[in-house]
Steps between C-alpha positions, in 0.01 A plus 500: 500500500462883356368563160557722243567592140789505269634819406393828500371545181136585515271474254235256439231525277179487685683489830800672420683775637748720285480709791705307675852451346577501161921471495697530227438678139118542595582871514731737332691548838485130587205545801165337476131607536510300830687520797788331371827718322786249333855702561734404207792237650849667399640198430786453705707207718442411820632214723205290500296323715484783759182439599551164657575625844887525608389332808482148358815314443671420157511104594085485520461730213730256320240219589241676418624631143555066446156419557369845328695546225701174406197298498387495167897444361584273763199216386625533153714139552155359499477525129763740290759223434244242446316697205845629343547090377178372510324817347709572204608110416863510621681187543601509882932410436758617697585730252180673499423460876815665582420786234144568681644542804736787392238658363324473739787616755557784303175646451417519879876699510409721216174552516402503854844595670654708252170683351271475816710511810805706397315727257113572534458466865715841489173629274268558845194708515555715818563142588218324317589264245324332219396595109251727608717695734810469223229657300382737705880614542584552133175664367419698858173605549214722328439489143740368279581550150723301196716294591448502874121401394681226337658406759268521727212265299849204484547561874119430594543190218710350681357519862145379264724182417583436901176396554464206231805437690352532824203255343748254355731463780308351766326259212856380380651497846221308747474264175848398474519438889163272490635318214773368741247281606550282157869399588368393839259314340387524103138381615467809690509664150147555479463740789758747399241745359218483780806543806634772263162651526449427835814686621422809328179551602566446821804726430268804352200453747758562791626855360225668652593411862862677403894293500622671767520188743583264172716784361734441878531132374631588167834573502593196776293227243694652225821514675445136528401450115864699374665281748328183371586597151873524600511144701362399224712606249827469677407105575456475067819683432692320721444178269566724190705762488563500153208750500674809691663519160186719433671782666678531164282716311637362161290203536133719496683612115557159442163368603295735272749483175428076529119521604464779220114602461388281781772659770415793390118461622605328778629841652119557529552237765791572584366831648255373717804510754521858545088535492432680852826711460282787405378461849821620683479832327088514560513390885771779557320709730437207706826424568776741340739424353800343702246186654397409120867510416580284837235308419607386178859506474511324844196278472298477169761495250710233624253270588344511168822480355556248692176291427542579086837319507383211720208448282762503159676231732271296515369526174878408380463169648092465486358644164187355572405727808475786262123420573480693835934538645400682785308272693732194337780656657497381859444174643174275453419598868478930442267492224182534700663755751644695149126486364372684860818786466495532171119575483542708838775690291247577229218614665761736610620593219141534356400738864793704391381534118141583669592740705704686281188497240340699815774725558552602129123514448473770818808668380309541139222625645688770718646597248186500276555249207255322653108553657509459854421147652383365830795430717493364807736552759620181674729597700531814768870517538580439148320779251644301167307201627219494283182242346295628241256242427423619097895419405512230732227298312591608158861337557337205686262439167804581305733262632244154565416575106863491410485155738226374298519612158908371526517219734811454565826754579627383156202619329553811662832592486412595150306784584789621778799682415355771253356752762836509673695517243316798300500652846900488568550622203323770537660606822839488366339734225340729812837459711719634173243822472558544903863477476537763196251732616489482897786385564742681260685187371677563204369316120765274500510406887085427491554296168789311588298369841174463313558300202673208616146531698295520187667252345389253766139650467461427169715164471199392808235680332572378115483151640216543698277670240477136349258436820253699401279314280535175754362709816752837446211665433334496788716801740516709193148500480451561872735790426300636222157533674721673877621733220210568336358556827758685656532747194112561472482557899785747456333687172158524614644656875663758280218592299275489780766733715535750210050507462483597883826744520294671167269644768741526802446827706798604753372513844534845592319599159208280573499615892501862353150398314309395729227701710592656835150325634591175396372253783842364690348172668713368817762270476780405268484392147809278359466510116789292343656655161869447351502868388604732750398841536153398281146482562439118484220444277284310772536849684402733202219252441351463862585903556222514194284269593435535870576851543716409860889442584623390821630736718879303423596380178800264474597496159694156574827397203676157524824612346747129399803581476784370270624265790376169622425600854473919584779683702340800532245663745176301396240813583494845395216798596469819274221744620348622182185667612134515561568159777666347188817312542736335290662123636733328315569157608864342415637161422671212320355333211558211698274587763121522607414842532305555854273765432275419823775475691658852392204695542433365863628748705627735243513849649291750290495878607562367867253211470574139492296334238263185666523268216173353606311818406662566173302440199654376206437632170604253172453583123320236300523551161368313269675442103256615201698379180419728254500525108892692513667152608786543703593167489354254217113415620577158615780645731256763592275219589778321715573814658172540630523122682784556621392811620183316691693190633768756680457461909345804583717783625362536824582143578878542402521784739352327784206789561246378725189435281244657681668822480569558104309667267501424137462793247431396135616633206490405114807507297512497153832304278 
């Protein structure tokens, strides 16, 4: 297992490093004071999922998009039909059972087949998908002004609200499986909470040892849940097939004009079905885009389908199951093998939600909304693998509080809904700037395929906003405090960026200075600074201070690009003089950068750098808030931690700690 840090943003206050990359609007030209320069993403289509090797075959990326990225909708039988009765006081008729389930089949067609798969999948990231990469693809890169500011503080809002989802959904999901255990036996009752507890410690304390042997066992165990679901379904349909009138979508109209107020909420419930389908959009670099579409028009969809229709069968004929359908559904025999699936099936879907928080958390931090964070690397064929402990423990507290604090998925599925809602919405709102402005869609062709979305947005979101003072308000004040994180992390960078570029010196100016006697010591000196062709601070300061240089200076740049994963060459030598040279280092936002790596070897006037003689020189500057306020003083303040709980910089590069030198520096804001 390899270790290193989120993101190449740099500073930390105390042990920080704006010398080593500052992306994005730190600068007027978009560089940083530290090895790192942010290119601006052009915003344009690509095929997706290019990345994920041409080599492996569309049938096992198939079954590995079902246990990935179907996970989290595919458990929602556990509870979304149950809580849109039981939760808003429905009276379970035919009438009204038949009503639910066109809802219900019409919301996964709209919402996740229409809207996700036919529409925003097309939205890709230089293949990436996801809010933040939807973001990053309307509002580019660098500093950002009106309404693409706008846009850019609703684009991080909504990937804030993914992780009260991310906290919720493995609370609501292992919950609703355990409570299985009360139609096998009611007595049993009492240990829903303490298994529920159980299983996701056990679930967050094995994170650290990685999922790629569990991840191989995903999409088989959930290829077995979707067909379970169907069996299931079919067998209750058979015996009722009054229900498959639901295909008629006139019965959803008639179910909410003659459950007025009360249907109304119930859509709150109602959407719990089509909860995960933000997934297929964020998990499409995984896969691309024709296995998520195999995977759920061939798989996912019908099978829940399938299993919504067999549980308004049997609710037709049993009204009292409403308690818990799914596990009523099959014979007296199945219900302890359904509890084992279905709570297999959720720690699933809960690994996927994990891992995702991981993935998005990295991706922030590359792309510096975020400070950088330990991550460890468990996996050395697969770079996206990754654990890092401080999210993984934060979600773990998260979600046994939810456990506790709710007790039961009932409880919960009060607080869930809200984040995803408020987050589709605003990708429609993302996906309708992206169409006019990147794509060239006409006003009337954008509109006419985005408000029939919007409409759906708010119809979910009105009726979910009733949730918030029973639990709602739990993601949106998750949300809040990423935001308020994210936004003070991305101010302070800037400010700190634009302090240090005040006294930036070009290279061959400050070379020009200094004394033809100067001591040259042997060996090579790496200093690590985002600004090329400039004297990095840590090299003006040591210059000054110790009066030597090496007799080779790599002035050493970690250049992301605007795509996922670099196609470019990933090293470049200019000769600029006086043993100075300038490296830049190229690739992906996606990826790690290997510095080590690159300068091993590297040929330099007709010598091949020994990496194990290099020393390493790092910035560490330290954040002096001062009496001008950049930011309000309690932001200021938060700055600062942030700025002293970022891994340090020479730990996300990998640079071998008895060889790096740390220069420090004060910096006023």
């Amino acid at each position: 297992m390899t270790e290193s840090s989120a993101g190449p943003g740099k500073p930390t206050s105390g042990d920080s490093d704006p010398s080593v990359g500052l992306p994005g609007d730190a600068v007027p030209d978009g560089s940083g004071p530290d090895g790192v320069v942010v290119e601006s993403s052009p915003g344009v289509e690509s095929s997706g999922g290019k990345h994920t090797g041409a080599k492996v075959g569309a049938a096992a990326l198939t079954v590995g998009a079902l246990g990935v990225v179907f996970g989290d909708i595919g458990t929602s039988p556990l509870y979304a039909f149950r809580e849109t009765f039981e939760g808003h006081g429905i009276a379970v008729t035919e009438a009204n059972v038949v009503g639910a389930c066109s809802l219900i089949l019409w919301s996964l067609i709209l919402v996740v087949s229409i809207k996700y798969i036919v529409f925003i999948l097309r939205a890709d990231n230089h293949g990436e998908g996801g809010i933040l990469a939807l973001t990053e693809l309307v509002v580019g890169r660098g500093r950002v002004k009106g309404r693409m500011w706008a846009l850019l503080v609703v684009g991080l809002f909504g990937m804030a609200l993914l992780y009260g989802d991310g906290v919720i959904t493995p609370a609501i999901s292992v919950l609703s499986a355990v409570e299985g255990l009360e139609v096998v036996n009611p007595s049993l009752h009492t240990w829903v909470v303490p298994l529920s507890i159980g299983i996701l410690i056990g679930l967050f304390a094995m994170q650290r040892r990685g999922t790629g042997a569990v991840g191989a066992l995903f999409g088989p165990v959930m290829c077995v849940w979707f067909g379970t679901l169907a069996v299931l379904g079919v067998t209750r349909i058979t015996g009722e097939y009054s229900v498959l009138s639901a295909i008629n979508p006139v019965h959803a109209i008639q179910y909410l004009a003659r459950t007025g107020f009360d249907g109304f909420l119930s859509l709150g419930s109602v959407f719990l079905v089509v909860t995960g389908g933000e997934a297929l959009y964020a998990d499409l670099g995984h896969f691309g885009r024709l296995p998520i579409r195999r995977g759920w028009f061939m798989v996912a969809f019908p099978a829940l389908v399938l299993n919504y229709f067999g549980q308004g069968a049997l609710l037709i004929s049993q009204p009292e199951a409403i308690h818990n359908p799914l596990f009523t559904m099959g014979p007296d025999w199945s219900r302890w093998p359904m509890v084992i699936l279905a709570t297999f099936a959720t720690v699933i879907a809960s690994q996927a939600l994990i891992s995702g928080a991981f993935s998005l958390t990295v991706q922030a931090a590359q792309l510096d909304y975020l400070p950088r964070l330990t991550v460890k690397h468990t996996s050395a064929a697969h770079s996206g693998q990754v654990y890092l402990p401080t999210v993984n423990w934060l979600l773990a507290i998260g979600c046994i509080g939810l456990v506790i604090a709710f007790g039961s998925s009932a409880s919960l599925a009060a607080a869930y809904g809200i984040a995803v809602t408020a987050t589709m919405g605003i990708t429609t709102l993302l996906f309708f700037v992206l169409a006019r402005n990147k794509w060239g869609w006409s006003t009337a062709k954008a509109l006419g395929v985005c408000i029939p979305f919007a409409v759906l947005d708010l119809g979910f979101f009105g009726a979910n906003v009733f949730k918030i003072p029973s639990g709602g308000w739990f993601p949106i004040a998750v949300a809040l405090v990423i935001i308020m994180m994210m936004t003070t992390w991305r101010t302070g960078r800037r400010a700190v960026g634009e302090r240090l570029d005040a006294g930036a010196t070009e290279i061959g100016e400050f070379l020009a200075e200094l004394p033809e006697d100067l001591i040259r010591v042997p060996g090579t000196a790496v200093f690590l600074y985002s600004r090329q062709r400039v004297a990095p601070p840590a090299l003006r300061t040591n210059t000054a201070h110790n009066h030597t240089m090496h007799e080779t200076v790599l002035l050493v740049a970690v250049h992301v690009g605007a795509e996922a994963y670099g196609t470019g060459p990933a090293v470049s030598v200019e000769h600029i003089g006086r043993g100075v040279h300038q490296v830049v280092l190229s690739h992906g936002y996606m990826e790690k950068p290997d510095v080590v790596g690159s300068i091993d070897g590297l040929v330099v006037d007709g010598v091949a750098q020994d990496v194990g003689s290099v020393t390493f020189f790092i910035g560490r500057e330290t954040v002096i808030p001062t009496p001008r306020h950049t930011m309000a003083p309690w932001r200021e303040r938060l700055f600062a931690i942030q700025l002293r709980s970022a891994a340090p910089a020479s730990r996300f590069f990998g640079l071998p700690p008895g060889q790096v030198v740390e220069v420090g520096s004060h910096v006023e804001i």
